[in-house]
N, CA, C and O atoms as a GROMACS GRO file, in nm:
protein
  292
    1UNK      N    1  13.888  11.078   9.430
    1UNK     CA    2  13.816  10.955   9.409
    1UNK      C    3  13.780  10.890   9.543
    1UNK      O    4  13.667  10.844   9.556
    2UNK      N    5  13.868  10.885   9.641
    2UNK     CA    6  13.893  10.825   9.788
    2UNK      C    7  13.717  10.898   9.842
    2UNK      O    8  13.630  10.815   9.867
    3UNK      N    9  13.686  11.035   9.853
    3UNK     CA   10  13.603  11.112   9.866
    3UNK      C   11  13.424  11.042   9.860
    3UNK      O   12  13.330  11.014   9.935
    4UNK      N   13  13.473  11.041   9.673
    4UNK     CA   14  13.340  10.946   9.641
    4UNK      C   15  13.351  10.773   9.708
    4UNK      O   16  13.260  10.694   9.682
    5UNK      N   17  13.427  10.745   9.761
    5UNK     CA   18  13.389  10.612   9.800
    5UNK      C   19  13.361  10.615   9.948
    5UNK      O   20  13.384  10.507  10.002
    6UNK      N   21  13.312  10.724  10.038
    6UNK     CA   22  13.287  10.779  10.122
    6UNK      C   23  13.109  10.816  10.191
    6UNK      O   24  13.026  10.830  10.101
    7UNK      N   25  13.080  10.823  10.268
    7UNK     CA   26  12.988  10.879  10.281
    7UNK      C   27  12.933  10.996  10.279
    7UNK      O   28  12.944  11.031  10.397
    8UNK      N   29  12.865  11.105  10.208
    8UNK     CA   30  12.750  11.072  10.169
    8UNK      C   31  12.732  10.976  10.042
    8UNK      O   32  12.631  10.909  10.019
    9UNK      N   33  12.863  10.980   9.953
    9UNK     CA   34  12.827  10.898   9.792
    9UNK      C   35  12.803  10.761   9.823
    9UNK      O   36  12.698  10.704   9.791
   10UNK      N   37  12.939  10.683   9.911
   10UNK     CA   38  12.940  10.544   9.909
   10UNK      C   39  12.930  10.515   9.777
   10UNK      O   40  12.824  10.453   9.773
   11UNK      N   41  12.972  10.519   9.667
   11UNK     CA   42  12.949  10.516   9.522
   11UNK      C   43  13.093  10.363   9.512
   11UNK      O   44  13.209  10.364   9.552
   12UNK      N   45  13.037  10.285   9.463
   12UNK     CA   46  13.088  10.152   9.418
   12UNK      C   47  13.177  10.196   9.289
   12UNK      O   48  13.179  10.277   9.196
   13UNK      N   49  13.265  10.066   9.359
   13UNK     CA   50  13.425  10.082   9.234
   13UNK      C   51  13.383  10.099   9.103
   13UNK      O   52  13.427  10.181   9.022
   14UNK      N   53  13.268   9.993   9.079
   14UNK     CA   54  13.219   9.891   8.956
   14UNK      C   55  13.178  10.076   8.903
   14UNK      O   56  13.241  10.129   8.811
   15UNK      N   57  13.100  10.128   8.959
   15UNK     CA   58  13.027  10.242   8.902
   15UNK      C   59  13.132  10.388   8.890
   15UNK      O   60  13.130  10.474   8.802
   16UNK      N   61  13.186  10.382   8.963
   16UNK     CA   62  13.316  10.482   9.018
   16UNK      C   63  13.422  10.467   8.877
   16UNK      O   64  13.471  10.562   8.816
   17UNK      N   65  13.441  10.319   8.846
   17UNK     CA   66  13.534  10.289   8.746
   17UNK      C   67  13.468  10.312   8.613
   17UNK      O   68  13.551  10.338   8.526
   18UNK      N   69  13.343  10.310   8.570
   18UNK     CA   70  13.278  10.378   8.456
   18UNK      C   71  13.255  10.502   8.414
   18UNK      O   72  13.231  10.546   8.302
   19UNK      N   73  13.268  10.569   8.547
   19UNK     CA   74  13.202  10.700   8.528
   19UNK      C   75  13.359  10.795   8.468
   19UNK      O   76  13.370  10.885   8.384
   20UNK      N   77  13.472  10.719   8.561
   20UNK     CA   78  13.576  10.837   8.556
   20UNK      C   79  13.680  10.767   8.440
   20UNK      O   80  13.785  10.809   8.391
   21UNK      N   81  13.626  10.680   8.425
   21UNK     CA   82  13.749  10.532   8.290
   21UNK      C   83  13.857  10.505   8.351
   21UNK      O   84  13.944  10.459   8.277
   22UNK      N   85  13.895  10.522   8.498
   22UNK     CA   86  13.972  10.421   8.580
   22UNK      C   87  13.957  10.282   8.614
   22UNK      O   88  13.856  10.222   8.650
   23UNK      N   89  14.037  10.253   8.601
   23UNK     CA   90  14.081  10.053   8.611
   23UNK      C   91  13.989  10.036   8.743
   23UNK      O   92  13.978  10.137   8.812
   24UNK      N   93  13.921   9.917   8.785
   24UNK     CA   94  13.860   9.884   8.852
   24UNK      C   95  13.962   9.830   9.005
   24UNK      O   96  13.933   9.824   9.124
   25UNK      N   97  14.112   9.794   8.912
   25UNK     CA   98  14.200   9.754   8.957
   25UNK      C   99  14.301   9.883   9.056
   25UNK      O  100  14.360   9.878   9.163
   26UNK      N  101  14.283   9.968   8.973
   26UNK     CA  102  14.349  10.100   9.005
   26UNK      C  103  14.285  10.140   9.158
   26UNK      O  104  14.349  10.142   9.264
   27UNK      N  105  14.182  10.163   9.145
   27UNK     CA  106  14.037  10.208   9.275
   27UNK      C  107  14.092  10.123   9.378
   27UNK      O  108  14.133  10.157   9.488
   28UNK      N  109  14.086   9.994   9.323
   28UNK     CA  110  14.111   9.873   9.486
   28UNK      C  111  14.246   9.928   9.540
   28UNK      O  112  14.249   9.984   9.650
   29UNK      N  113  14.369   9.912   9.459
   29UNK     CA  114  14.451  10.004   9.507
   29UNK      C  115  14.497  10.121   9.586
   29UNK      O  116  14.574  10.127   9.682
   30UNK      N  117  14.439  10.202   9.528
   30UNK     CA  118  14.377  10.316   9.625
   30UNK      C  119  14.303  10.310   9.707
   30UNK      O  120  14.325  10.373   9.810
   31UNK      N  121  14.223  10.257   9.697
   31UNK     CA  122  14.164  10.217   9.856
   31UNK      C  123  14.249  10.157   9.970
   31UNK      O  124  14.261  10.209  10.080
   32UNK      N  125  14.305  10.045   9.931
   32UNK     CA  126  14.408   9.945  10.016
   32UNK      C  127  14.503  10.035  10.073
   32UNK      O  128  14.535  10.018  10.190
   33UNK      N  129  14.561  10.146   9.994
   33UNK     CA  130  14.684  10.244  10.050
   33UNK      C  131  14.555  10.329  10.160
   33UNK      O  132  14.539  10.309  10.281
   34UNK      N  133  14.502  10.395  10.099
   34UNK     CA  134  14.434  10.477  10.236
   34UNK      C  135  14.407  10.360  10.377
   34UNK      O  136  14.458  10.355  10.489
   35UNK      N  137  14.331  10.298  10.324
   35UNK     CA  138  14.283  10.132  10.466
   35UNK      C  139  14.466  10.191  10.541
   35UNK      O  140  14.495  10.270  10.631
   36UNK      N  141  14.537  10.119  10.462
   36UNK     CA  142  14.647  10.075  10.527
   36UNK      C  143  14.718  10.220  10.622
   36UNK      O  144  14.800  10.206  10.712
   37UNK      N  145  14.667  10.349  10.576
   37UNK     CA  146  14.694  10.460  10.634
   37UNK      C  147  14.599  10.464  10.725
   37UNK      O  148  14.603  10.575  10.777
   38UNK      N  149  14.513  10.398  10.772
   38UNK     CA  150  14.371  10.389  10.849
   38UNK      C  151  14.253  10.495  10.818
   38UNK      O  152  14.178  10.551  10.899
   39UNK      N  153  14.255  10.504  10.720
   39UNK     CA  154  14.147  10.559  10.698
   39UNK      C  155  14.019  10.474  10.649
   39UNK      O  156  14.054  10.377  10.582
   40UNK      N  157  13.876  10.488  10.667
   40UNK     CA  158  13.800  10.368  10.696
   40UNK      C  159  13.706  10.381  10.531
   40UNK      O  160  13.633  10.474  10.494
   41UNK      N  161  13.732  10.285  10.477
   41UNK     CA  162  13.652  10.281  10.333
   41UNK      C  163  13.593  10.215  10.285
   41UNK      O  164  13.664  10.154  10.205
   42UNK      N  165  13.485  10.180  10.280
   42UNK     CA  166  13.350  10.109  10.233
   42UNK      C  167  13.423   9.954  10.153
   42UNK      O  168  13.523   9.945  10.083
   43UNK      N  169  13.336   9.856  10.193
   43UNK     CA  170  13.410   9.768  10.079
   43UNK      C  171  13.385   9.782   9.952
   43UNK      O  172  13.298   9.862   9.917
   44UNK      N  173  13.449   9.715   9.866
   44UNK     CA  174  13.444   9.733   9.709
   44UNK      C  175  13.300   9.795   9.658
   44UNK      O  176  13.278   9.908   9.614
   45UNK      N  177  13.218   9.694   9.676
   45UNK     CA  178  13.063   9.751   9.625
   45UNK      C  179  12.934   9.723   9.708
   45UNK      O  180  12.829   9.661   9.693
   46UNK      N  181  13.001   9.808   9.812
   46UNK     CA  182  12.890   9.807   9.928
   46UNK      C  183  12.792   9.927   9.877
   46UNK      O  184  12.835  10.021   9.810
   47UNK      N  185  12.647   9.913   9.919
   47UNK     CA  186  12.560  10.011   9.881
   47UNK      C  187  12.541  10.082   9.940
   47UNK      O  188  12.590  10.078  10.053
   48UNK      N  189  12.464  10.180   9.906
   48UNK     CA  190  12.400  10.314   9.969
   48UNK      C  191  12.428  10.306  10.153
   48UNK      O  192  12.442  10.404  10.226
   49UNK      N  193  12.432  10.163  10.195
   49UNK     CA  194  12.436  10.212  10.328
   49UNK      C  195  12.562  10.209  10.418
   49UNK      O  196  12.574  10.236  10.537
   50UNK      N  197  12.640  10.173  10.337
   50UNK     CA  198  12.819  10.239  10.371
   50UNK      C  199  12.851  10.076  10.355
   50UNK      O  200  12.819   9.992  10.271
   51UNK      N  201  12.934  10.075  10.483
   51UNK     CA  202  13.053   9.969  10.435
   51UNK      C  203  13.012   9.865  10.487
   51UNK      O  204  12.892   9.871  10.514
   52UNK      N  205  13.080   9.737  10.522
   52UNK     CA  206  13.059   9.620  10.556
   52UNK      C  207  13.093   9.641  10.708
   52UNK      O  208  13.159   9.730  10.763
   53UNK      N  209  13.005   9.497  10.777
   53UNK     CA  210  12.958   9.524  10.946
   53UNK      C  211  13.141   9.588  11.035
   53UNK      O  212  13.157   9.673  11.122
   54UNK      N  213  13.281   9.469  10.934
   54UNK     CA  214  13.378   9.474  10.989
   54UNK      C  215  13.462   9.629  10.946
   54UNK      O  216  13.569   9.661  10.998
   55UNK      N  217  13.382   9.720  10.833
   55UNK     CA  218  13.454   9.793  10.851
   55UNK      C  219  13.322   9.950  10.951
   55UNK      O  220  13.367  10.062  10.975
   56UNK      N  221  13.202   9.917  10.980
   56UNK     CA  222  13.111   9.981  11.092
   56UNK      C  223  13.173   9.961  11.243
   56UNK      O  224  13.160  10.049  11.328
   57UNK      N  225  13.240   9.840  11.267
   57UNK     CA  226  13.268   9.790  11.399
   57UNK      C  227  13.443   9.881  11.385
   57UNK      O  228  13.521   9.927  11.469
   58UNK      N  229  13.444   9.875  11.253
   58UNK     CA  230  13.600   9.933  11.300
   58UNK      C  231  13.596  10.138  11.334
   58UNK      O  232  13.680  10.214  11.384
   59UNK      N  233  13.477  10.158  11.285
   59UNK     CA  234  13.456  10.287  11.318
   59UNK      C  235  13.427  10.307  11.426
   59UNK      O  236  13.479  10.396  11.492
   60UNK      N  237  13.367  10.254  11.454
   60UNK     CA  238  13.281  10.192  11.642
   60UNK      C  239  13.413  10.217  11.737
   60UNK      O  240  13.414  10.303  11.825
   61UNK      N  241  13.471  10.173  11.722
   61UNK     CA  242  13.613  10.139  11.806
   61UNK      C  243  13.699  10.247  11.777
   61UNK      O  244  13.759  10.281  11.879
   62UNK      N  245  13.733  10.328  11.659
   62UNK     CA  246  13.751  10.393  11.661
   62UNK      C  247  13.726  10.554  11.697
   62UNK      O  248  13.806  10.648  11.693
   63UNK      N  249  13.605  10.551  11.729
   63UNK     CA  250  13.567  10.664  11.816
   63UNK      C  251  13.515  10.633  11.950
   63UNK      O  252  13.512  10.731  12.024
   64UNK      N  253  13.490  10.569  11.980
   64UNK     CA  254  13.453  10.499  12.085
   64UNK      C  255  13.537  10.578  12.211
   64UNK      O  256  13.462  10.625  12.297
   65UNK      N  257  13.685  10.599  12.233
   65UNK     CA  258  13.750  10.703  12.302
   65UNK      C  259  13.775  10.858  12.282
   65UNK      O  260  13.846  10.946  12.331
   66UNK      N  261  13.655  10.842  12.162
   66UNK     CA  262  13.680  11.052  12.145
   66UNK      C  263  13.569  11.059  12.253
   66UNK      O  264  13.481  10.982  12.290
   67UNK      N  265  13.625  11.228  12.300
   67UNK     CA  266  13.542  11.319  12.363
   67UNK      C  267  13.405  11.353  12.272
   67UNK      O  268  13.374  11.318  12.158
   68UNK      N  269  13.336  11.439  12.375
   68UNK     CA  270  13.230  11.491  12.292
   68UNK      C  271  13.287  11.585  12.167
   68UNK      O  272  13.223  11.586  12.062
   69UNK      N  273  13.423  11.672  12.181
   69UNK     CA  274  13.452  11.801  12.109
   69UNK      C  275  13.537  11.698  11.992
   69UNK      O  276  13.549  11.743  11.878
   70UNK      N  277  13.580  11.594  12.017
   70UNK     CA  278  13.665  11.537  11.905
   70UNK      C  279  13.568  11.475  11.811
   70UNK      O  280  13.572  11.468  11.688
   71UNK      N  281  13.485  11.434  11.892
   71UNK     CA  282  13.353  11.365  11.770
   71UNK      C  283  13.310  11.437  11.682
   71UNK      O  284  13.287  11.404  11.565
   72UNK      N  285  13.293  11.567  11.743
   72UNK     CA  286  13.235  11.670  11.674
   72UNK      C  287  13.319  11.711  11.557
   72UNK      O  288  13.279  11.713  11.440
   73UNK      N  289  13.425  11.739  11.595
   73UNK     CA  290  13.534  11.762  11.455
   73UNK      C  291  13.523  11.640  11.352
   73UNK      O  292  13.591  11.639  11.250
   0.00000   0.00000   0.00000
């Protein structure tokens, strides 16, 4: 599920939670545990163009000290 709320899908909870009949409540959850593992995940029902500016700036920063060969991975 973590996957689809990702880029290329960026696919929203609201729609994510219809398609698969998971709690809308369940999704935020799961999201919050990955965040909190740092992994970077779109807000709730951000669209097609990924996540919100604070979680773009947090990617920013987060690669910001890779090499060329780590970016690449």
């Amino acid at each position: 599920m973590l996957k689809r709320m990702l880029a290329p899908h960026n696919m929203a909870l609201r729609q994510l939670s219809q398609e698969e009949g998971i709690s809308r409540g369940t999704l935020h959850k799961w999201r919050a545990e990955a965040r909190g593992k740092g992994q970077l995940l779109p807000d709730a029902d951000a669209g097609p163009e990924g996540g919100s500016s604070r979680d773009k700036f947090a990617a920013v920063l987060e690669t910001a000290a890779l090499n060329e060969a780590d970016l690449a991975e």
